[in-house]
Every structure is written in C-alpha cells, then in structure tokens.
Backbone as XML, in Angstrom:
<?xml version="1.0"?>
<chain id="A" units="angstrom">
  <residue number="1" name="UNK">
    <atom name="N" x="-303.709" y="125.278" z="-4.617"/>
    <atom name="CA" x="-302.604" y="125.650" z="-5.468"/>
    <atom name="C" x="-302.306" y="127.149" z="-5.361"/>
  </residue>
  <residue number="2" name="UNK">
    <atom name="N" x="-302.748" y="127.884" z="-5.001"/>
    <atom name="CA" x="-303.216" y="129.190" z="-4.286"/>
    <atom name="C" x="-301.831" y="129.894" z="-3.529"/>
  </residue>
  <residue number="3" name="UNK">
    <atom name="N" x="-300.871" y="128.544" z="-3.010"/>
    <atom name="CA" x="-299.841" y="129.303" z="-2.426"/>
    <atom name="C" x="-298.584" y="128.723" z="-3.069"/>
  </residue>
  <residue number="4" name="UNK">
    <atom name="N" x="-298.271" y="128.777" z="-4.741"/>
    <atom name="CA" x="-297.537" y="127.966" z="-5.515"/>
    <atom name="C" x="-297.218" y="129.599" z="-5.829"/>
  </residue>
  <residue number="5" name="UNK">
    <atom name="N" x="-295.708" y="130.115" z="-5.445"/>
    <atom name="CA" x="-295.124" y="131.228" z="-6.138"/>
    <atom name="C" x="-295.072" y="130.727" z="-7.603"/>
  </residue>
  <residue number="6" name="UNK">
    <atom name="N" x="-295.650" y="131.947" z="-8.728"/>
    <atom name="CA" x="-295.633" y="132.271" z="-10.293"/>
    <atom name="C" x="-294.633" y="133.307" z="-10.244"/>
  </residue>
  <residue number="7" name="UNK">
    <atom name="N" x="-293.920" y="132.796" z="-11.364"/>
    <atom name="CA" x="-293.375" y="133.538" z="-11.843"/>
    <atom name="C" x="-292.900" y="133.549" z="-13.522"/>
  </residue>
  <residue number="8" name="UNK">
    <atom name="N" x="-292.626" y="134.378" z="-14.163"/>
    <atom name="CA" x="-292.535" y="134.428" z="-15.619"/>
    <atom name="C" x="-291.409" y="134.694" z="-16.056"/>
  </residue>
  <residue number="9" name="UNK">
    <atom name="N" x="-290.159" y="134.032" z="-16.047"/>
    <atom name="CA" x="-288.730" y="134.075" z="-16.136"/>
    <atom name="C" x="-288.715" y="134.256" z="-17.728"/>
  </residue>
  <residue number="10" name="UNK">
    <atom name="N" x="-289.671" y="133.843" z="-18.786"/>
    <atom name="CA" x="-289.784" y="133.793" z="-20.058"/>
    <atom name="C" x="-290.436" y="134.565" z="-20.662"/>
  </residue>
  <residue number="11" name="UNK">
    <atom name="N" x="-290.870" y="135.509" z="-20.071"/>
    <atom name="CA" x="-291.765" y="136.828" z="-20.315"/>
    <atom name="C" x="-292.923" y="136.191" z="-21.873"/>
  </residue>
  <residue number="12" name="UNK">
    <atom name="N" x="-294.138" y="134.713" z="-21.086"/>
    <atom name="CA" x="-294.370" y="134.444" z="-21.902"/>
    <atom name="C" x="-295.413" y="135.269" z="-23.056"/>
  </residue>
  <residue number="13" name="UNK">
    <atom name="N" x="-295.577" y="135.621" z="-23.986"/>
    <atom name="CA" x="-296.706" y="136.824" z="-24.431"/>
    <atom name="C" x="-297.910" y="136.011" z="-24.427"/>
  </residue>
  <residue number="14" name="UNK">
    <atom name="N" x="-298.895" y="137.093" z="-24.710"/>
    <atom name="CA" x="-300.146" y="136.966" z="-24.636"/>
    <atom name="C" x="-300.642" y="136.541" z="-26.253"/>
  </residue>
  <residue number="15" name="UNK">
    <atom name="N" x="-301.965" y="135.511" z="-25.864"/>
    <atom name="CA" x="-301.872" y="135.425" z="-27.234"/>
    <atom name="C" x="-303.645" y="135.987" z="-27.762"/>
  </residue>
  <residue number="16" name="UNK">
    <atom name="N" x="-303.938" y="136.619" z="-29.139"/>
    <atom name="CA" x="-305.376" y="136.791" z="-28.846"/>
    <atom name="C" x="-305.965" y="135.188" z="-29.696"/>
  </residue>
  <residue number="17" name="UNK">
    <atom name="N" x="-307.428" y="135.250" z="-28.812"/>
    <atom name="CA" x="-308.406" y="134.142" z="-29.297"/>
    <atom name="C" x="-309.342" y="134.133" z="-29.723"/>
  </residue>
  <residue number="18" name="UNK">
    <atom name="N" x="-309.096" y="134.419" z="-31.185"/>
    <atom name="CA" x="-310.689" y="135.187" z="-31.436"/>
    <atom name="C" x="-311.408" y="134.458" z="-32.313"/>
  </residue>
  <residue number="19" name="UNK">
    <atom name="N" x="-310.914" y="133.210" z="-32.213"/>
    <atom name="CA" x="-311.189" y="131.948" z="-33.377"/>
    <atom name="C" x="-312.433" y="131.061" z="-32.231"/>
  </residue>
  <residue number="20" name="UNK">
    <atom name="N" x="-312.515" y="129.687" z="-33.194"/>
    <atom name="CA" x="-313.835" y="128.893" z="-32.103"/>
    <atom name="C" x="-312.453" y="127.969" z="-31.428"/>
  </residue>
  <residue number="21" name="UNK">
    <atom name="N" x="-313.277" y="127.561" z="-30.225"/>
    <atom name="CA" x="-312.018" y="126.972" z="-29.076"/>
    <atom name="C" x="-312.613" y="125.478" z="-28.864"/>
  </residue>
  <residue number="22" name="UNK">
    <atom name="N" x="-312.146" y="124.648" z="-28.831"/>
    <atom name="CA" x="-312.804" y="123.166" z="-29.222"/>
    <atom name="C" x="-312.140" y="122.890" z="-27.601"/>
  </residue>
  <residue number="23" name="UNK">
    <atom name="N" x="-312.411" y="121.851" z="-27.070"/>
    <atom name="CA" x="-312.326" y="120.968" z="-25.728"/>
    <atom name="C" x="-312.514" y="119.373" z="-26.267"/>
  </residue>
  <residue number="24" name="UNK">
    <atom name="N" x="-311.274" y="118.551" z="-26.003"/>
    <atom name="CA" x="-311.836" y="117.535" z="-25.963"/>
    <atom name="C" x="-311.511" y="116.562" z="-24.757"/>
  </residue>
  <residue number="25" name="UNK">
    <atom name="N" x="-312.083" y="115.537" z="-24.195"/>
    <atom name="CA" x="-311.431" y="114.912" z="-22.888"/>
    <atom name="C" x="-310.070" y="113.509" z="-23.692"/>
  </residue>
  <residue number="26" name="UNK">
    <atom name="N" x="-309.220" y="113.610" z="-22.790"/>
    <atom name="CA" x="-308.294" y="112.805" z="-22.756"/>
    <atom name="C" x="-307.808" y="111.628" z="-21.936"/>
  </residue>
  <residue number="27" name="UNK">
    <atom name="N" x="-308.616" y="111.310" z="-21.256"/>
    <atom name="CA" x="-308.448" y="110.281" z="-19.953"/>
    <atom name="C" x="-308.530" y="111.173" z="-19.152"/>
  </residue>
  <residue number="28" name="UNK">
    <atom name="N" x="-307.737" y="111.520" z="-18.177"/>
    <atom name="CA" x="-307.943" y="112.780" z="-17.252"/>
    <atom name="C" x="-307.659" y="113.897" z="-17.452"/>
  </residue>
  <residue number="29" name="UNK">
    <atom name="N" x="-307.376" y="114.042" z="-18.666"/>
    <atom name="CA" x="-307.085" y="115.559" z="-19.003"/>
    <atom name="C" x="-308.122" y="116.362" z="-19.973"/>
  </residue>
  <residue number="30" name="UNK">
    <atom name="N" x="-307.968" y="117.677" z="-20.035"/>
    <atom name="CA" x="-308.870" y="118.227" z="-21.433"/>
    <atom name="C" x="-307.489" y="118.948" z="-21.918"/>
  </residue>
  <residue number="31" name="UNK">
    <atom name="N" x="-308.011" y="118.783" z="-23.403"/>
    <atom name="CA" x="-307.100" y="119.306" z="-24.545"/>
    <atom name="C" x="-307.690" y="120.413" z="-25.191"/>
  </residue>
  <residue number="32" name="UNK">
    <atom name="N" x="-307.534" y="121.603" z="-24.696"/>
    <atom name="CA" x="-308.680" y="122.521" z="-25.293"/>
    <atom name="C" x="-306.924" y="123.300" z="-26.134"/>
  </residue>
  <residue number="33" name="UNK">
    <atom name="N" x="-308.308" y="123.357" z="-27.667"/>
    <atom name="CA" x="-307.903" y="123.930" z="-28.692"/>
    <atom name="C" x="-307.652" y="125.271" z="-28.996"/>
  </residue>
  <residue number="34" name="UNK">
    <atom name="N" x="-307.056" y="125.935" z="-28.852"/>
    <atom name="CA" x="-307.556" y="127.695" z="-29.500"/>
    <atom name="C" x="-307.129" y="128.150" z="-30.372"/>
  </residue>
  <residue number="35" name="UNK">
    <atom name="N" x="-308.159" y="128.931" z="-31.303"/>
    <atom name="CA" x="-307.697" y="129.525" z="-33.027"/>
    <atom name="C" x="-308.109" y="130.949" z="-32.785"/>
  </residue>
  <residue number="36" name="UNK">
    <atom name="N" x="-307.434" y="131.779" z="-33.568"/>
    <atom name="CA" x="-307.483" y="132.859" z="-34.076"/>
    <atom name="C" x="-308.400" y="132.664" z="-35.164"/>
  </residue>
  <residue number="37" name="UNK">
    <atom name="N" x="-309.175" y="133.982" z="-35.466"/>
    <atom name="CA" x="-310.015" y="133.950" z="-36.904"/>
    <atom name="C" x="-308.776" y="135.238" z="-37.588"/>
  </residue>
  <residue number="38" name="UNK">
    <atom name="N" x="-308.595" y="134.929" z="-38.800"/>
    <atom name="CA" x="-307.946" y="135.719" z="-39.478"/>
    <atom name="C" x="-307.818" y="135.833" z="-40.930"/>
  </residue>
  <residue number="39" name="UNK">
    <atom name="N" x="-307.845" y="136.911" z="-42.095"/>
    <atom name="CA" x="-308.100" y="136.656" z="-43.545"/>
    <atom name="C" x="-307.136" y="135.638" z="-43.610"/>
  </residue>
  <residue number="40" name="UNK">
    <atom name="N" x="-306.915" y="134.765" z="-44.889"/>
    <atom name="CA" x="-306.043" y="134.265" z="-45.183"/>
    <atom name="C" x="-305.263" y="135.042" z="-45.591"/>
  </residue>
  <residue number="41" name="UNK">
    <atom name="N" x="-303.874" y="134.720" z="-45.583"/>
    <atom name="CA" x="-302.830" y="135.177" z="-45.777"/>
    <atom name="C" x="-302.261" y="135.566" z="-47.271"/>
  </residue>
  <residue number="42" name="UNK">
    <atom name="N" x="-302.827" y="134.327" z="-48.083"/>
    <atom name="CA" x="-301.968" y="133.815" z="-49.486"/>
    <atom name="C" x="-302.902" y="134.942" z="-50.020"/>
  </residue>
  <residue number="43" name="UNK">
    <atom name="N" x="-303.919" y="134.980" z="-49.731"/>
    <atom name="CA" x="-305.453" y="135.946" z="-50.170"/>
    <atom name="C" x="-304.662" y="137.339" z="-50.645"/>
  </residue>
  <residue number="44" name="UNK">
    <atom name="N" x="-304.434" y="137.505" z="-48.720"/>
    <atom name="CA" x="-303.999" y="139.446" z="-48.858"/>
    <atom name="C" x="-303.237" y="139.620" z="-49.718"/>
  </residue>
  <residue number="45" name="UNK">
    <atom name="N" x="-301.726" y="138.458" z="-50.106"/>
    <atom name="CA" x="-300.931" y="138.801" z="-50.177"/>
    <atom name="C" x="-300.992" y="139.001" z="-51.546"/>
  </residue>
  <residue number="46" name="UNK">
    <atom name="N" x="-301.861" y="138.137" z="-52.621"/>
    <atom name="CA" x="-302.565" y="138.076" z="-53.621"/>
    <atom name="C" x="-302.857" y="139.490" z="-53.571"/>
  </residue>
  <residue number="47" name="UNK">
    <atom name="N" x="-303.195" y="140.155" z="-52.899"/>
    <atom name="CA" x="-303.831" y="141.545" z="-53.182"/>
    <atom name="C" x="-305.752" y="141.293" z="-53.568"/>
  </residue>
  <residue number="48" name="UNK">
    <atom name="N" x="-306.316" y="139.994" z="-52.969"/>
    <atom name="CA" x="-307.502" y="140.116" z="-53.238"/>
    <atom name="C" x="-308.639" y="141.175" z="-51.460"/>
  </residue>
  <residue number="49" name="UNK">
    <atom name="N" x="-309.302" y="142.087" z="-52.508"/>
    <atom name="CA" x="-310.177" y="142.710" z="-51.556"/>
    <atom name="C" x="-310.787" y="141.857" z="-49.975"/>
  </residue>
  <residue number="50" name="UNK">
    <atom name="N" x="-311.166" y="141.322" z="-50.631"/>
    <atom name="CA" x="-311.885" y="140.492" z="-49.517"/>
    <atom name="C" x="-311.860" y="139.042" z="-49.457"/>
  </residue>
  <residue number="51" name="UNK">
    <atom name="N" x="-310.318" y="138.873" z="-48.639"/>
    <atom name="CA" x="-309.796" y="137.714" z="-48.432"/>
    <atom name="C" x="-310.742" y="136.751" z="-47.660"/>
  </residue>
  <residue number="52" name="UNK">
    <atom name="N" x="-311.018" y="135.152" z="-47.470"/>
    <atom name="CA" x="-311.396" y="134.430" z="-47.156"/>
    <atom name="C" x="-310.773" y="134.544" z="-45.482"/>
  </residue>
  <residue number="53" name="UNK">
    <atom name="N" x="-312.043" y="134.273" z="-44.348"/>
    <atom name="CA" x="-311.264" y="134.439" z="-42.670"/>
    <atom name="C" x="-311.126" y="132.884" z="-42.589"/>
  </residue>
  <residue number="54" name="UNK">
    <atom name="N" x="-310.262" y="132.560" z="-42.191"/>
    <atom name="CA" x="-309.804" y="131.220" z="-41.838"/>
    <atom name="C" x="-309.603" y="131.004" z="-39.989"/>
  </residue>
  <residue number="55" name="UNK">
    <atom name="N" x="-309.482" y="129.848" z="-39.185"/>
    <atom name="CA" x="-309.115" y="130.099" z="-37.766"/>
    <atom name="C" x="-308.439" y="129.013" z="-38.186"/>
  </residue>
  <residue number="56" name="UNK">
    <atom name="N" x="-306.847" y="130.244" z="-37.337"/>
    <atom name="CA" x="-305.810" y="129.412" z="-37.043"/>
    <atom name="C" x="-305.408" y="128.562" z="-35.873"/>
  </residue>
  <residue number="57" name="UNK">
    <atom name="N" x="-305.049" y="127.367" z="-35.485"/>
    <atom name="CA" x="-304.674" y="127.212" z="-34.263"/>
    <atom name="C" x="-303.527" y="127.973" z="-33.575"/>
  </residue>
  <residue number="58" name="UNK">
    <atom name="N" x="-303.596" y="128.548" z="-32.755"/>
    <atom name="CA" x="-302.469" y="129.254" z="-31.633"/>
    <atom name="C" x="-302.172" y="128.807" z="-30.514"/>
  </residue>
  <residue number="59" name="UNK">
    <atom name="N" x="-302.955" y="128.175" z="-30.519"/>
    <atom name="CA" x="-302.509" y="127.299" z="-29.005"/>
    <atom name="C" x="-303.322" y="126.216" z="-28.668"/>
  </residue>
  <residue number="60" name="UNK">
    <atom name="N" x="-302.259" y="125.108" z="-27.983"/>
    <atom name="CA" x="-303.058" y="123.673" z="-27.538"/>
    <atom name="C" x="-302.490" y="123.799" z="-25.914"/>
  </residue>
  <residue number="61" name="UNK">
    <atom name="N" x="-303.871" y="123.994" z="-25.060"/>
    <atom name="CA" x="-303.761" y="123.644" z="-23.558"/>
    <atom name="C" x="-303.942" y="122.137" z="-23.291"/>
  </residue>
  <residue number="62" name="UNK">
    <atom name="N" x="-303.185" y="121.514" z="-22.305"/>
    <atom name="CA" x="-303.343" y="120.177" z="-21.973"/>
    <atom name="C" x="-303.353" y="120.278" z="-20.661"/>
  </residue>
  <residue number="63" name="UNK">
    <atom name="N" x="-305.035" y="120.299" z="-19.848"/>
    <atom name="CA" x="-305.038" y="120.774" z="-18.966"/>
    <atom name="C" x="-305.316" y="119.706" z="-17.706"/>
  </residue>
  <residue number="64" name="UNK">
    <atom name="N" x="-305.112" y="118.794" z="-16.340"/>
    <atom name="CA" x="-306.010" y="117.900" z="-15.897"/>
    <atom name="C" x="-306.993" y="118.757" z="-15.418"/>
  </residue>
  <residue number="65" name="UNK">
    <atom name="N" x="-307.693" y="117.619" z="-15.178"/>
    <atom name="CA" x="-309.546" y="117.293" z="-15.238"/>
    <atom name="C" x="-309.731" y="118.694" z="-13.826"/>
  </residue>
  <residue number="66" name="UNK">
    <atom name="N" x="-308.820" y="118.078" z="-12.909"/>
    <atom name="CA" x="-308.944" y="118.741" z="-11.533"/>
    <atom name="C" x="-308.593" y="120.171" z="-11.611"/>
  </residue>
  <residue number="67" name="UNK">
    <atom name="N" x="-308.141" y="120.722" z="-12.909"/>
    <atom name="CA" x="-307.219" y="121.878" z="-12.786"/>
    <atom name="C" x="-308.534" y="122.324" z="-13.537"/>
  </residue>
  <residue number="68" name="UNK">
    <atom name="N" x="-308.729" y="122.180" z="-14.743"/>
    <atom name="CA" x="-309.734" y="122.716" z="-15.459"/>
    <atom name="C" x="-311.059" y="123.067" z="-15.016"/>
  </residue>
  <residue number="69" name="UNK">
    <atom name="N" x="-311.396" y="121.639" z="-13.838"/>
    <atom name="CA" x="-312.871" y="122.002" z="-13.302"/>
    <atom name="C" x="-312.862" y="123.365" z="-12.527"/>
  </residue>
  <residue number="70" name="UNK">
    <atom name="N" x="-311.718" y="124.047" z="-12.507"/>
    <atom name="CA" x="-311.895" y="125.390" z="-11.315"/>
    <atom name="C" x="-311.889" y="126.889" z="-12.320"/>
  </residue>
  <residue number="71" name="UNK">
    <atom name="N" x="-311.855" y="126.030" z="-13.280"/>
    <atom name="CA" x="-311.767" y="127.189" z="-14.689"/>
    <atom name="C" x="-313.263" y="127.817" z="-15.070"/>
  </residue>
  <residue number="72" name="UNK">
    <atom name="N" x="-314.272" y="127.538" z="-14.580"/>
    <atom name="CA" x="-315.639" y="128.473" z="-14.781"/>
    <atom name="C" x="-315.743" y="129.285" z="-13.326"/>
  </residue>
  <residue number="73" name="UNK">
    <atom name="N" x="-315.467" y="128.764" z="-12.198"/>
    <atom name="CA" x="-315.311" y="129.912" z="-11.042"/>
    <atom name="C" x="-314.633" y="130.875" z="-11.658"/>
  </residue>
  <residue number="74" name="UNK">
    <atom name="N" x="-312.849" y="130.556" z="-11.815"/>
    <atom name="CA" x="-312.362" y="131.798" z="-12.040"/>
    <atom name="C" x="-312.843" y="132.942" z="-13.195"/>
  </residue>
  <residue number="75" name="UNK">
    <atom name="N" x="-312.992" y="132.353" z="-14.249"/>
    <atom name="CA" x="-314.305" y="132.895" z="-15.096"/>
    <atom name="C" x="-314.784" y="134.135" z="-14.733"/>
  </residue>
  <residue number="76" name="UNK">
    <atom name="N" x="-315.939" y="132.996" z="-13.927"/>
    <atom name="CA" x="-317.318" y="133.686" z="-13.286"/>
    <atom name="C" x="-316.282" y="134.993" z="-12.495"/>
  </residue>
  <residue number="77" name="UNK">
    <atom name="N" x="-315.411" y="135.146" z="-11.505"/>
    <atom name="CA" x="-315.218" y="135.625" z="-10.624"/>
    <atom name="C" x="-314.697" y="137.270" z="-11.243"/>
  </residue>
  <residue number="78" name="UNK">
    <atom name="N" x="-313.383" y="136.687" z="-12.204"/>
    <atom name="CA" x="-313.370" y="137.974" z="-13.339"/>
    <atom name="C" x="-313.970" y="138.850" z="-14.068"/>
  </residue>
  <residue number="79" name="UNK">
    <atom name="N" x="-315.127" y="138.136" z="-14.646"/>
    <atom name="CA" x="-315.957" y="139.269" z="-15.114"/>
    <atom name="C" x="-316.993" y="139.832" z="-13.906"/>
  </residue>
  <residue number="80" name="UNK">
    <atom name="N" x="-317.315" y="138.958" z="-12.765"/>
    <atom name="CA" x="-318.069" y="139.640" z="-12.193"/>
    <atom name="C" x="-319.107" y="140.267" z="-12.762"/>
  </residue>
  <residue number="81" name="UNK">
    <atom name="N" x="-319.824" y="141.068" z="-12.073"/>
    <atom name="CA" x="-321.308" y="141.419" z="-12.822"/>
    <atom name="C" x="-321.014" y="142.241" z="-14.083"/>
  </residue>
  <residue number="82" name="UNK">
    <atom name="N" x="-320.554" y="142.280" z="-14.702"/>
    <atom name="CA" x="-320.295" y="142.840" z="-15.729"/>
    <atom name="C" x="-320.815" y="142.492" z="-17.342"/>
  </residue>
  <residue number="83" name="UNK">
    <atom name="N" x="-321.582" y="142.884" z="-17.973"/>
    <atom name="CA" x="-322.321" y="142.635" z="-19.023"/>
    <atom name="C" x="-321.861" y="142.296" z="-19.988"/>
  </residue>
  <residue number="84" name="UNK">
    <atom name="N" x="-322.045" y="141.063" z="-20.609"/>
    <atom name="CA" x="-321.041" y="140.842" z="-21.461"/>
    <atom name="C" x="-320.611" y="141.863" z="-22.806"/>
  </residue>
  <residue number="85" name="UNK">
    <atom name="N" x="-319.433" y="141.537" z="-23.320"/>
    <atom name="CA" x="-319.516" y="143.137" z="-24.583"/>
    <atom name="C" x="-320.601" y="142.916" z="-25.772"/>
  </residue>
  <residue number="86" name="UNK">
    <atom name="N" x="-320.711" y="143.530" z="-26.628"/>
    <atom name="CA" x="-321.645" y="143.110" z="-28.116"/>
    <atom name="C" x="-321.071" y="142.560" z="-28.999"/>
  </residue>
  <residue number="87" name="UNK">
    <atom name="N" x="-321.525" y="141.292" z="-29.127"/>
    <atom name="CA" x="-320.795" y="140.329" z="-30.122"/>
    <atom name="C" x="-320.954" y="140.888" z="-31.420"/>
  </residue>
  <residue number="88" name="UNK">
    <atom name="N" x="-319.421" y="140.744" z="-32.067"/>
    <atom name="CA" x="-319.436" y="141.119" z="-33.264"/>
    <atom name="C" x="-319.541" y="139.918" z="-34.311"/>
  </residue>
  <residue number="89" name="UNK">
    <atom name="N" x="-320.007" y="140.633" z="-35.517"/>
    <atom name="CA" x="-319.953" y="139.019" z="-36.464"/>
    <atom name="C" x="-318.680" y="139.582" z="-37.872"/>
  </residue>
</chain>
C-alpha cells in the first residue's frame, strides 16, 4: 500500500488520546476505540475545584484485520530506540 498517493484535501486535524483505547474484533475488522481523559465539564462549569476526569470518546477507527496487523511495526519503527517518556498519573 506503500505506493497509494495521500493526500489531505480536508485538512483533517489531529486529535489528542490521552484517555484508555479499547480494541475490539469485528469479523475481519478491529474497532479500536479512543477517549480523551478530561475534568468533566458540568463540574468546571459549576465552578467546583476539583472536577471529576471522565474519558471521552473522540474517535472510532474501523480498521481490517490486514491493515491493523502492520500497526505494531510502524509503531515499533517510529519510536525507534527511544525511551519511552515518564508516565504521568
């Protein structure tokens, strides 16, 4: 797939993922989930100090089986030896 011109006519944005990311299989596909962690909203807006973090969904990938299995190379290949950062809690 390597010689499939990309291009981004929709200038799609980036989204962040800083929530837990669920995978589930679909017949031949995976449906991986992704959430944002973020205070609640109704919380802040409440004006309470220390709002409750909730994860939102931001995005649903519907990926096939064949496309996804090449998704831990590219992974691996990006970070390269590089240490992972310090997880924050």
């Amino acid at each position: 797939m390597n010689d499939v011109h990309v291009s981004d006519p929709h200038h799609v944005p980036e989204t962040l993922i800083s929530g837990p990311v669920n995978i589930k299989r679909m017949g031949g596909f995976l449906l991986i989930t992704l959430t944002s962690a973020r205070e609640n909203v109704s919380e802040v807006f409440a004006g309470k100090q220390k709002a409750e973090v909730e994860a939102i969904v931001v995005s649903r990938l519907l990926v096939p089986v064949e496309l996804a299995s090449q998704l831990p190379e590219l992974i691996n290949k990006s970070l390269g030896n590089s240490p992972p950062p310090p997880r924050q809690n």
